[in-house]
N, C-alpha and C positions, 0 to 999 in steps of 0.2 A: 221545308222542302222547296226546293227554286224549282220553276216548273223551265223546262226547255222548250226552245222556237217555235218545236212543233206539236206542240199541247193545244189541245181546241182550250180556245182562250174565250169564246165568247157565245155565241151560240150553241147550246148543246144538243140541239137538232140534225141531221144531216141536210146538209145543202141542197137547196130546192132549184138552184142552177142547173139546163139540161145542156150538156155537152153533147154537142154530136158532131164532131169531126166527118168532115164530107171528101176528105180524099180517097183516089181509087189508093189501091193495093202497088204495094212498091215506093220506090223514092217518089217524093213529089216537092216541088219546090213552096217553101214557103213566107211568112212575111216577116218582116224585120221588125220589133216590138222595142221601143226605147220608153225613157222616163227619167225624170228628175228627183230626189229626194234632198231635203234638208232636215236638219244637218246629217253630216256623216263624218264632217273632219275630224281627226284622231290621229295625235303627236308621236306617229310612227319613228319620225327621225330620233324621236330620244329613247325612246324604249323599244324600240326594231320590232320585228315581224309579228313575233309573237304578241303582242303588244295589241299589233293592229289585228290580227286575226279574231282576238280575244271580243272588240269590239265592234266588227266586220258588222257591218248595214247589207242587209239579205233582199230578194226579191223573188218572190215563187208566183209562177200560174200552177193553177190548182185546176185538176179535172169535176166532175159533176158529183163524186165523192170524196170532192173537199181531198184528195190525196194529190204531191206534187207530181208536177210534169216536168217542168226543168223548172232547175234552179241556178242562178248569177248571183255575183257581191256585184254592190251599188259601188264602181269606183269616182273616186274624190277628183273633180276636173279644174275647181280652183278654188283660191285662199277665203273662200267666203260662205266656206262648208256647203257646198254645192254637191251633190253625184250625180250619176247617171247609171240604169240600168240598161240592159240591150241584151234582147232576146233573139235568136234566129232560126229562121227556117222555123217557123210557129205553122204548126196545120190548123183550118179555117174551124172555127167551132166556140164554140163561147166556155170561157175560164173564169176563175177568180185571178184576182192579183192578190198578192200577200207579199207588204211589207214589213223585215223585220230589224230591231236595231238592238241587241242585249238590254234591259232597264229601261225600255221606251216602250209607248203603250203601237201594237202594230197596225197595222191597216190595211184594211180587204178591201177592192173594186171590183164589178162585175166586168169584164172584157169580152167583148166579139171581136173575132178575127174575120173578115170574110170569106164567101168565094168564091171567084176566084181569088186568093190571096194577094191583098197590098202589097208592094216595094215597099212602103215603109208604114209603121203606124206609129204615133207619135202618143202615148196614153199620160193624161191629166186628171187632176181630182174636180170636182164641180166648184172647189171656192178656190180655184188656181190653176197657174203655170206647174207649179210646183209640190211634190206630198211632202205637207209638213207634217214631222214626228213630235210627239209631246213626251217629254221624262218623266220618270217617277214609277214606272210600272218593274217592280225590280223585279216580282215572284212572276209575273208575266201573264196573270190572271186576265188580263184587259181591263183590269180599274188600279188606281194608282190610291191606296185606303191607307188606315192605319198600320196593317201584314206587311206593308211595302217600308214603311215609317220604320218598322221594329226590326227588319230582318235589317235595313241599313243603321242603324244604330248599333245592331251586335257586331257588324264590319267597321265598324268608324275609327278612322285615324291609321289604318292598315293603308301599306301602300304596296306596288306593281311586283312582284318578287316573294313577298311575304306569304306565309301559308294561310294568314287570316283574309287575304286581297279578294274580293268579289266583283270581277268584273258588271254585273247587271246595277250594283248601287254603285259604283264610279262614273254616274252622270255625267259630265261633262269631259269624260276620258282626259282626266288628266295626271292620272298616275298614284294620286290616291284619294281616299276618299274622307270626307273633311265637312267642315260645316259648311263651304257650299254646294254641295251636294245636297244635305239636308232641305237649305235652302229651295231648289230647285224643286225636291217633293214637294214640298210643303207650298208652293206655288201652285202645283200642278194635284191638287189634293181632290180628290173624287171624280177627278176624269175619266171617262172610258172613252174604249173603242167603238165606242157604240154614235158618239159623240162627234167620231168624224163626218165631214161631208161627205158622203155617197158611200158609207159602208154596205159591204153587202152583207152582211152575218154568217161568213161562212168560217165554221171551225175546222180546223187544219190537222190533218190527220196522217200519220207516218204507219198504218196498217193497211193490209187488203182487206180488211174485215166489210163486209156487205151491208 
């Protein structure tokens, strides 16, 4: 079973971040939330939309129960697999960030917004400019093991079109998946999420459940 985006991947706790949004009632203006991810690039020109959708680099704030607030695709700003995410109008209150990329292990940060709310806030990981993603996480558990190994092996050699094509073990989004792919897992062999710099442990949840 391939787990989706938004399966608590690591933490099975609920999130011990308290969110308290301090704006009064009604509109309120709020602050503009950007960020960097690598990689993200994905050879839309040759295999179009769907293609890119399929591999689409995600970015969520998450409330105090780990469920989204808004969510943005991380767009591609140059040839050196670069993106950016930009969030707007953010009310003042402390979030998670969750970043997500199909077959790539994701990434939580804890965020404060303030307030009164920034014009701009510019959010980093603590080892960078930049969130770097790690491959290999195809079932999207947050470890990249041997479940990850075997579910890309049963897709091996299948390519973009085909009914066996699994976009999360197409590592390197390049239309199909092949021994560098393999490659790549096998690189990135018992990593987790846990692993990144400044994770916060929060699991990512798609219900109201309490």
């Amino acid at each position: 079973m391939i787990w989706k985006p938004f399966t608590c991947f690591a933490m099975r706790s609920p999130c011990r971040l308290q969110c308290c949004p301090a704006c009064p009632p009604g509109p309120a203006p709020g602050a503009t939330v950007i960020g960097f991810v690598s990689p993200v690039a994905v050879d839309s020109l040759t295999f179009g939309q769907a293609f890119l959708d399929a591999h689409a680099t995600t970015a969520m704030l998450l409330n105090r129960l780990c469920l989204p607030v808004m969510s943005v695709t991380v767009e591609p700003i140059d040839s050196a697999e670069l993106g950016q995410f930009t969030f707007t109008n953010v009310p003042a209150g402390n979030y998670v960030l969750h970043i997500h990329r199909p077959g790539w292990l994701p990434r939580t940060l804890a965020v404060t917004v303030p307030f009164p709310p920034n014009s701009m806030i510019h959010l980093q990981p603590p080892d960078g400019p930049v969130f770097i993603l790690i491959a290999g996480d195809v079932n999207g558990d947050g470890v990249v093991d041997s479940v990850d190994k075997d579910i890309l092996m049963d897709h091996m050699y299948s390519k973009f079109g085909e009914p066996n094509y699994l976009p999360e073990a197409d590592l390197d989004a390049d239309g199909h998946i092949c021994a560098r792919d393999r490659s790549i897992l096998f690189t990135n062999m018992h990593r987790r999420s846990s692993a990144y710099s400044g994770f916060a442990g929060c699991a990512v949840r798609m219900n109201s459940e309490q």
